[in-house]
N, C-alpha and C positions, 0 to 999 in steps of 0.2 A: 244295161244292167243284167248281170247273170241271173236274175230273180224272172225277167222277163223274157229270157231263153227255155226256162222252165217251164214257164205256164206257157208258151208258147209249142214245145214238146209235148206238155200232158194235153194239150188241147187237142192236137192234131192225131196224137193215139187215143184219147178219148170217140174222136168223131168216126175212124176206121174202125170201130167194133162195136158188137152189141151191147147196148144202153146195157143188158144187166151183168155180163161180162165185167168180172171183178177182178183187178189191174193193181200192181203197186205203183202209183205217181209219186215222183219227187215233191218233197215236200217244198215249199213253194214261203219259207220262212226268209227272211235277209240276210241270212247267216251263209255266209260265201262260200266256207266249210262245208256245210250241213249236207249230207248221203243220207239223211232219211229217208225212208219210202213209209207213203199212207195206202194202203188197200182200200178203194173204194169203188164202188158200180161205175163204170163209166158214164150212165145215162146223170147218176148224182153227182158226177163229176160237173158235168156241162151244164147241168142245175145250176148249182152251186156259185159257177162261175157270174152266172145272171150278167150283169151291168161291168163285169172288170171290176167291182170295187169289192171282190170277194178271194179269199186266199186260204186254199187248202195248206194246215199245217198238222206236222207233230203235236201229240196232246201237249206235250212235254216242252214244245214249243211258244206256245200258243201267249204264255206269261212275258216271255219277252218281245215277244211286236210290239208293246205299247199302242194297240190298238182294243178294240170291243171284242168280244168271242160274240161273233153271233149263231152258233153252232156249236152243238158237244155230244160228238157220238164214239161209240165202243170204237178208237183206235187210230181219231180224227179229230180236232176241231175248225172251225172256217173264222180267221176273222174279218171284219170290215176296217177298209180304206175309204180315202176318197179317188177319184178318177186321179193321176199326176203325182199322187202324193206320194211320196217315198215312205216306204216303212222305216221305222227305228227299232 
């Protein structure tokens, strides 16, 4: 799934730079389309990620995951999944 090429990319550029070194990541929505980039710290990057069940997206995105926002910052929101679960 192109969604997990993604976070697999923001992850690996997250961990080669400084935690507060501010980065545009793809946004990380189900939208196969989607060329968004979110600006955020790399260190909150890798936060964020915690347990896999967590998805840096567009604010603007964030409505159509059909998931929880558990997050909502200036230019970002994060929502939750479960481990496996496909986003919609």
């Amino acid at each position: 799934m192109l969604r997990n090429h993604i976070r697999d990319a923001n992850r690996s550029l997250a961990a080669g730079l400084s935690p507060h070194d501010e980065i545009p990541f793809f946004c990380e929505c189900d939208d196969s389309d989607c060329r968004a980039r979110v600006a955020v710290a790399c260190g909150a990057y890798l936060e964020l990620q915690g347990d896999g069940t967590r998805f840096l997206v567009a604010p603007h995105h964030a409505h159509r995951m059909n998931r929880a926002v558990v997050a909502s910052r200036s230019g970002y929101a994060v929502v939750a999944g479960r481990p496996g679960a496909p986003l919609r």
